[in-house]
PAZAPA-4460 file (N, C-alpha, C; in steps of 0.05 Angstrom, whole numbers, plus 32768, in hexadecimal, padded with zeros to 4 digits):
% residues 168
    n_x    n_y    n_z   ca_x   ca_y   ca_z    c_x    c_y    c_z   seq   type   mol
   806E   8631   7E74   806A   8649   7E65   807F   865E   7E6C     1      X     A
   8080   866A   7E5B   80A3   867F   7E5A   8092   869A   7E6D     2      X     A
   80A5   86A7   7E7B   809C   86B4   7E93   809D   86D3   7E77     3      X     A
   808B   86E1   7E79   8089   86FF   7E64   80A2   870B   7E75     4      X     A
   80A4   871D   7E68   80AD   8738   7E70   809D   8747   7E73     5      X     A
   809D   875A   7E83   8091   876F   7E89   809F   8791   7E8A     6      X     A
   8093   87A1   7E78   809D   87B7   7E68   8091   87D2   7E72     7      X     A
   8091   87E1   7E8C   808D   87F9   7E99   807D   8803   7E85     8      X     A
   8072   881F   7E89   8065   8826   7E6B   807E   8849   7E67     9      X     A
   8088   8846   7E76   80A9   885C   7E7E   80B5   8858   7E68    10      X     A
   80C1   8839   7E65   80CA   8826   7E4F   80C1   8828   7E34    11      X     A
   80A8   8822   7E2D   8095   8824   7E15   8097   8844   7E0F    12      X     A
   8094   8858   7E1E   808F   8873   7E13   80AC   8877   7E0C    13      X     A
   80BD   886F   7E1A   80E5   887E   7E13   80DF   8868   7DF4    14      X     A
   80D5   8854   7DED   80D3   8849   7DD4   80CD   884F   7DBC    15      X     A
   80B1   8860   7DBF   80A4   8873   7DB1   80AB   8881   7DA6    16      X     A
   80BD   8897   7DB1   80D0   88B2   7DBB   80E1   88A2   7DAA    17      X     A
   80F4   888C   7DB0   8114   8887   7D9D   8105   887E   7D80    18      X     A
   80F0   8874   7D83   80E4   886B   7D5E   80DF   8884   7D50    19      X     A
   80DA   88A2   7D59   80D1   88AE   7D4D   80DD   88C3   7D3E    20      X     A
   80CD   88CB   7D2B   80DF   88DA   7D0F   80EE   88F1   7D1E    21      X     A
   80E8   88F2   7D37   80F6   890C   7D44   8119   8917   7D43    22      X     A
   8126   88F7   7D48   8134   88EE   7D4A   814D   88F3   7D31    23      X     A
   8163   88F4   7D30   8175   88E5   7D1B   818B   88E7   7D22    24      X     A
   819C   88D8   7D0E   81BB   88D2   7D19   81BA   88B1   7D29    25      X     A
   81CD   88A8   7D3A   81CF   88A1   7D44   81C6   889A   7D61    26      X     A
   81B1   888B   7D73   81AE   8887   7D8E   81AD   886F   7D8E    27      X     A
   81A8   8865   7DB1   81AC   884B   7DB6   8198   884F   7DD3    28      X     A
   818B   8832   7DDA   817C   8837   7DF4   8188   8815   7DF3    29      X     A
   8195   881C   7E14   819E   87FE   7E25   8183   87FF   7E33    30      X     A
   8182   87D9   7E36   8164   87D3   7E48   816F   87BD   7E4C    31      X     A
   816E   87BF   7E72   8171   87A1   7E81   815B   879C   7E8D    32      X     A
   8164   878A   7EA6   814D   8784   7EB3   8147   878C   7ECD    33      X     A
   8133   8799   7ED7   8139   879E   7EEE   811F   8784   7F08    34      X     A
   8136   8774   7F0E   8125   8755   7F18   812A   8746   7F09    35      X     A
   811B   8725   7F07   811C   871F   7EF5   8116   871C   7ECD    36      X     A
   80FB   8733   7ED3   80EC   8731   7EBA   80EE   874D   7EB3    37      X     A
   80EB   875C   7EC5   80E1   877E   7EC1   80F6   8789   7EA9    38      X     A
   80EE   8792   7E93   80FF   87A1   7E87   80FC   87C1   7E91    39      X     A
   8116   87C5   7E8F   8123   87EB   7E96   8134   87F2   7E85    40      X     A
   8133   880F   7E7E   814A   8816   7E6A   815C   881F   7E82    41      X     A
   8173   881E   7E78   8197   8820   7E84   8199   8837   7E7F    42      X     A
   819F   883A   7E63   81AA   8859   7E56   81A0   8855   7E3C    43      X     A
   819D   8875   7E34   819D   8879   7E1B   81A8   8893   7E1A    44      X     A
   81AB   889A   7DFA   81C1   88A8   7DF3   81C1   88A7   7DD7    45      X     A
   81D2   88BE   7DCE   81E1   88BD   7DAD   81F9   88B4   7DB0    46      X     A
   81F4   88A2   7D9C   820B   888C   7D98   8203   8874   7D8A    47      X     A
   8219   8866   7D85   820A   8849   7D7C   821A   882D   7D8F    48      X     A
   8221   881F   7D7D   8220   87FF   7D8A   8232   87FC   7D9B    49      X     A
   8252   880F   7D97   8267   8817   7DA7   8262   881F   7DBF    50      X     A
   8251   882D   7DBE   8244   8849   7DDF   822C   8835   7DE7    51      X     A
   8223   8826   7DD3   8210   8814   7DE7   821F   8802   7DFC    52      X     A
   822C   87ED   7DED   8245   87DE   7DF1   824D   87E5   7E15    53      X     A
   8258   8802   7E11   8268   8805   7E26   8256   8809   7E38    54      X     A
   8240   8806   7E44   822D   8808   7E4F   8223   87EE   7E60    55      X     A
   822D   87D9   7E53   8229   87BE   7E5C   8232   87B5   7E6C    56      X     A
   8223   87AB   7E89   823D   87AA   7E9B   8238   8783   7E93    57      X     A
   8256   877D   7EA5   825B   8768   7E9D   8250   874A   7EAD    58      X     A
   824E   873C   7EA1   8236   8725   7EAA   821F   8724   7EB0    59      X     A
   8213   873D   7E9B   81F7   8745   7EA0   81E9   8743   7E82    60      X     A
   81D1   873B   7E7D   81C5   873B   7E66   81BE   8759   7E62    61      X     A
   81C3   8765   7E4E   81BA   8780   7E44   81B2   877C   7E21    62      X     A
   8198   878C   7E1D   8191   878C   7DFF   8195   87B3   7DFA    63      X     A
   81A1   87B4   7DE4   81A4   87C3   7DD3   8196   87D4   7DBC    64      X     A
   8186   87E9   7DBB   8177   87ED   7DA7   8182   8803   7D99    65      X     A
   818A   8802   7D7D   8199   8818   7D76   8187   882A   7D62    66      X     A
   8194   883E   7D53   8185   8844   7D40   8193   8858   7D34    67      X     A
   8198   8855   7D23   81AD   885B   7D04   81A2   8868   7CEF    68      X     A
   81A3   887E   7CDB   819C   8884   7CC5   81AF   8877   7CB0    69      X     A
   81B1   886F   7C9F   81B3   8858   7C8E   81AD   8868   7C6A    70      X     A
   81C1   886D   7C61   81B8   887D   7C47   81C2   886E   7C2E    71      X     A
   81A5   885E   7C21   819B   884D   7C10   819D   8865   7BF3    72      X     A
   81AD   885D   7BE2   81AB   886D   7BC2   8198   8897   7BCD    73      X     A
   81AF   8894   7BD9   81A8   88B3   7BE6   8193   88B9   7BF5    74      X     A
   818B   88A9   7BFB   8169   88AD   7C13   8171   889B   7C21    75      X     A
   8168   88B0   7C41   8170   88AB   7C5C   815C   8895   7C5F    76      X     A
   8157   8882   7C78   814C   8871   7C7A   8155   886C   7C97    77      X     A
   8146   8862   7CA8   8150   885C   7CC0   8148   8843   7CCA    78      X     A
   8162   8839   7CD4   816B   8819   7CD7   8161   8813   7CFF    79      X     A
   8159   8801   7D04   815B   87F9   7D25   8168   87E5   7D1F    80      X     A
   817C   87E1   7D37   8190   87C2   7D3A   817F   87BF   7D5D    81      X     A
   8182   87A4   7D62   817B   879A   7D7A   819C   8788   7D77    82      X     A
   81A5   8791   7D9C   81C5   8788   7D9F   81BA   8778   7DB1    83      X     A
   81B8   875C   7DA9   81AE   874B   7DCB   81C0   8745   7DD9    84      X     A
   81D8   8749   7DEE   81E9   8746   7DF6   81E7   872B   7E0F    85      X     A
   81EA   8718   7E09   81EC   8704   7E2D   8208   86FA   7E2F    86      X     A
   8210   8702   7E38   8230   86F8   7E48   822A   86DF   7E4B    87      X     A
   823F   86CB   7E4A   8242   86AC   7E52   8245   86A8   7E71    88      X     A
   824D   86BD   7E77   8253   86B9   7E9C   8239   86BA   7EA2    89      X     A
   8220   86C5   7E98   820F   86BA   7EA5   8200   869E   7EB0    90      X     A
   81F9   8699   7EBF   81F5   867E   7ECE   81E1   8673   7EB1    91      X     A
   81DC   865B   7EB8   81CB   864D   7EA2   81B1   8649   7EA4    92      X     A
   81A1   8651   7EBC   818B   8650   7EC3   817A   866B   7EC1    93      X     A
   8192   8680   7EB9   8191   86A2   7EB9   8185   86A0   7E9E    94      X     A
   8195   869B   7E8D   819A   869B   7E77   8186   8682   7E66    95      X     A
   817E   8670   7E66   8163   8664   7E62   814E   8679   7E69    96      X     A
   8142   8685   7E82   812E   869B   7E7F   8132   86B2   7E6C    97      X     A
   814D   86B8   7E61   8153   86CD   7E53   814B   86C4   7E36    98      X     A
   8151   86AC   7E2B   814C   86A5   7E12   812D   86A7   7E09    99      X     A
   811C   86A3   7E27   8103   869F   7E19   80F5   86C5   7E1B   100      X     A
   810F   86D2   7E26   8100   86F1   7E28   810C   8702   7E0C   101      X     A
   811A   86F4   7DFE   8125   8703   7DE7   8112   86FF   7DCD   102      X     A
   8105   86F2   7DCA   80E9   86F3   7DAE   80D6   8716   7DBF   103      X     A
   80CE   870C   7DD8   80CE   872A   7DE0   80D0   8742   7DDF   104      X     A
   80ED   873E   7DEC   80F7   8754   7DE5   80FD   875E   7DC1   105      X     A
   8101   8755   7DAC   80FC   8754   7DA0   80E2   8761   7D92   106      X     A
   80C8   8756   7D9A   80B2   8763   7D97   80AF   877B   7D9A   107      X     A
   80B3   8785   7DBB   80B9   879A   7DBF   80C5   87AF   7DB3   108      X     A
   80E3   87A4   7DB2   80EF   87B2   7D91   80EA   87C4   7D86   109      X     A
   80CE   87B5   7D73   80C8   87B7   7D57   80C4   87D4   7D4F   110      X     A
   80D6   87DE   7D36   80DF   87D1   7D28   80FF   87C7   7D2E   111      X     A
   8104   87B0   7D1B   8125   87A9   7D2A   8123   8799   7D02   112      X     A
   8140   87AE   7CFE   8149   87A9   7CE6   815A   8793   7CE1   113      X     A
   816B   8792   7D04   8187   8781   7D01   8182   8775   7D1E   114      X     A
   818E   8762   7D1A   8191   8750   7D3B   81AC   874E   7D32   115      X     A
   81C0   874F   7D52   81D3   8749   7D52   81D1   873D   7D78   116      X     A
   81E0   871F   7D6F   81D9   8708   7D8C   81F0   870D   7D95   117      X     A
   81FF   871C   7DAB   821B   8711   7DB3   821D   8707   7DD1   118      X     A
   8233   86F2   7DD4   823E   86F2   7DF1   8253   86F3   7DF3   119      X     A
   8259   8705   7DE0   8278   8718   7DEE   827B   8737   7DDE   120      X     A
   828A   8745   7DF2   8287   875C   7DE2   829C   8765   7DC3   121      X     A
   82AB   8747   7DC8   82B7   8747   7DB0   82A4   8745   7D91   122      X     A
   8285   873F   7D9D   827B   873C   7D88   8265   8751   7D7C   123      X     A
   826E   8767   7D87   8257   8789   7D84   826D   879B   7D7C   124      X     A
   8263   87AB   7D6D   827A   87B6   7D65   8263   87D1   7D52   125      X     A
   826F   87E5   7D4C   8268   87F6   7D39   8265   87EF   7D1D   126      X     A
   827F   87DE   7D1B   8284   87DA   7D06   827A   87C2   7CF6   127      X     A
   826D   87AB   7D08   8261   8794   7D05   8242   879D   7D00   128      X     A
   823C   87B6   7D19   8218   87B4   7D16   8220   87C4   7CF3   129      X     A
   8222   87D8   7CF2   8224   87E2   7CD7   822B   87D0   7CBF   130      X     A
   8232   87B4   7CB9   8243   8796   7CAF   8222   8796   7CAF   131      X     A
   821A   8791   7CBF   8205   877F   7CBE   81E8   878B   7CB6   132      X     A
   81E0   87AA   7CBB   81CE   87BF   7CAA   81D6   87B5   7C8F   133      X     A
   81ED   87C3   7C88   81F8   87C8   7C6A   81F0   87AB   7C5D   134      X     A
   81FA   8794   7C63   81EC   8772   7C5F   81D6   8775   7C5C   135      X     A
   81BD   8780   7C6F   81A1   877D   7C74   8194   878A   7C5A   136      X     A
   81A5   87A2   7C5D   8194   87B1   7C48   81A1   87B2   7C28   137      X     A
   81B8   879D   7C21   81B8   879A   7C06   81D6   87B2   7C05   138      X     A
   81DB   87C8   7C15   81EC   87D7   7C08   8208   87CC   7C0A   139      X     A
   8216   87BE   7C13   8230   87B8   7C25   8233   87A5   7C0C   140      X     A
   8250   87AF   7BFE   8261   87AD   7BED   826D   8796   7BEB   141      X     A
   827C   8782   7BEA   828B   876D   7BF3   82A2   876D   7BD4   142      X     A
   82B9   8780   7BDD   82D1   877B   7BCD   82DE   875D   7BCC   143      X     A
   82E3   874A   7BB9   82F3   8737   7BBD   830F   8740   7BAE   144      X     A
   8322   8739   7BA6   8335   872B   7B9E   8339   8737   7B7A   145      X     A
   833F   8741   7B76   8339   8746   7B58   834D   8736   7B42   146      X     A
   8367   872A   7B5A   837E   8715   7B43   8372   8703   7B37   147      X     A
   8359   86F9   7B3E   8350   86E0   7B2B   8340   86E6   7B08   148      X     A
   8346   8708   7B06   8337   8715   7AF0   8342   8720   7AE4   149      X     A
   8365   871E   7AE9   8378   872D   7AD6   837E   8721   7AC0   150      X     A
   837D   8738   7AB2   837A   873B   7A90   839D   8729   7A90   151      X     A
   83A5   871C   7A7A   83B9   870C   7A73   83C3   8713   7A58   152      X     A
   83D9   871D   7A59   83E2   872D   7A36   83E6   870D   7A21   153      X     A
   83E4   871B   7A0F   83DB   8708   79F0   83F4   86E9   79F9   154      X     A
   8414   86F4   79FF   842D   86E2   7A07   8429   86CD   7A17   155      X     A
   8417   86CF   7A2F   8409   86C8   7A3E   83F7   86B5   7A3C   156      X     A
   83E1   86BA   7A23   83CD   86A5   7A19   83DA   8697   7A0E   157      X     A
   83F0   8692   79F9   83F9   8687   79E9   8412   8674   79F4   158      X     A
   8419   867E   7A0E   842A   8669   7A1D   8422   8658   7A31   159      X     A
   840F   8662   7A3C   83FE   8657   7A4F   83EC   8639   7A4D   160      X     A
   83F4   8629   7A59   83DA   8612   7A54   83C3   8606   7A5E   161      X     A
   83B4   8601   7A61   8392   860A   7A6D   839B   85FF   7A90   162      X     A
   83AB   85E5   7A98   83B7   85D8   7AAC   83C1   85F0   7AB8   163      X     A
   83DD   8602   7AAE   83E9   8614   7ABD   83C7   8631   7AC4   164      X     A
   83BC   8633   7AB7   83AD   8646   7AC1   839B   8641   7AD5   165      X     A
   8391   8626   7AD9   8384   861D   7AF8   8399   8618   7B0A   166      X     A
   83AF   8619   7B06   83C1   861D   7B23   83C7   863B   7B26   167      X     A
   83C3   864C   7B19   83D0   8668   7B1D   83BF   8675   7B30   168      X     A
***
């Protein structure tokens, strides 16, 4: 059976407090472990995935809870990302107990708009959690290529042969 976590009630109330309409803009609450199971928050703060980020020390599992206002066809809305961060340098026996504490943590969470899994910090970014809101929630744009839709003058149709236009 997977060992729980166990969540101070210090923890749960700073939870309460970051869910609540009180709030806006940008914050973030880091939570490690203090032992093997005990969850503790690290820091919190205004900021987002960047300022969480730098907070992480290195070869340590740290989760991330952010929380973003997010403005959907002109109405604010507010987004939570969960940043699960586990470094690879952690041992493999570390990191098996950690897998079965992240549905958990998780729970805990709730609400959690976005998951983002990394083991490196190449893979958190401002600009990725926001990639990945904008994805979640339908707004995030995706420009391609627009040469495959240029208009072709009349000289063009009339010289052209159906062969040369699938190679162009």
């Amino acid at each position: 059976m997977a060992e729980k976590i166990v969540v101070p009630d210090s923890v749960r109330d700073a939870l309460v407090a970051f869910r609540s309409k009180s709030l806006s803009g940008r914050h973030y609450i880091v939570l490690g472990y203090e032992g093997k199971n005990v969850i503790k928050i690290e820091a919190q703060g205004e900021g987002f995935a960047n300022d969480a980020l730098a907070l992480f020390p290195d070869g340590e599992c740290r989760y991330a809870y952010l929380r973003m206002e997010h403005i959907i066809e002109k109405n604010t809305t507010t987004k939570f990302v969960l940043l699960d961060y586990t470094p690879d340098a952690i041992p493999p026996m570390r990191k098996a107990l950690l897998s079965t504490h992240k549905a958990q943590v998780a729970q805990l969470l709730q609400p959690v708009h976005v998951s983002v899994q990394a083991s490196s910090r190449a893979e958190i970014s401002d600009d990725i959690v926001e990639d990945k809101i904008g994805a979640a929630s339908g707004t995030k744009s995706n420009v391609t290529s627009k040469s495959a839709f240029k208009v072709r003058t009349q000289t063009q149709q009339q010289t052209t042969c159906p062969t040369e236009l699938v190679s162009r």
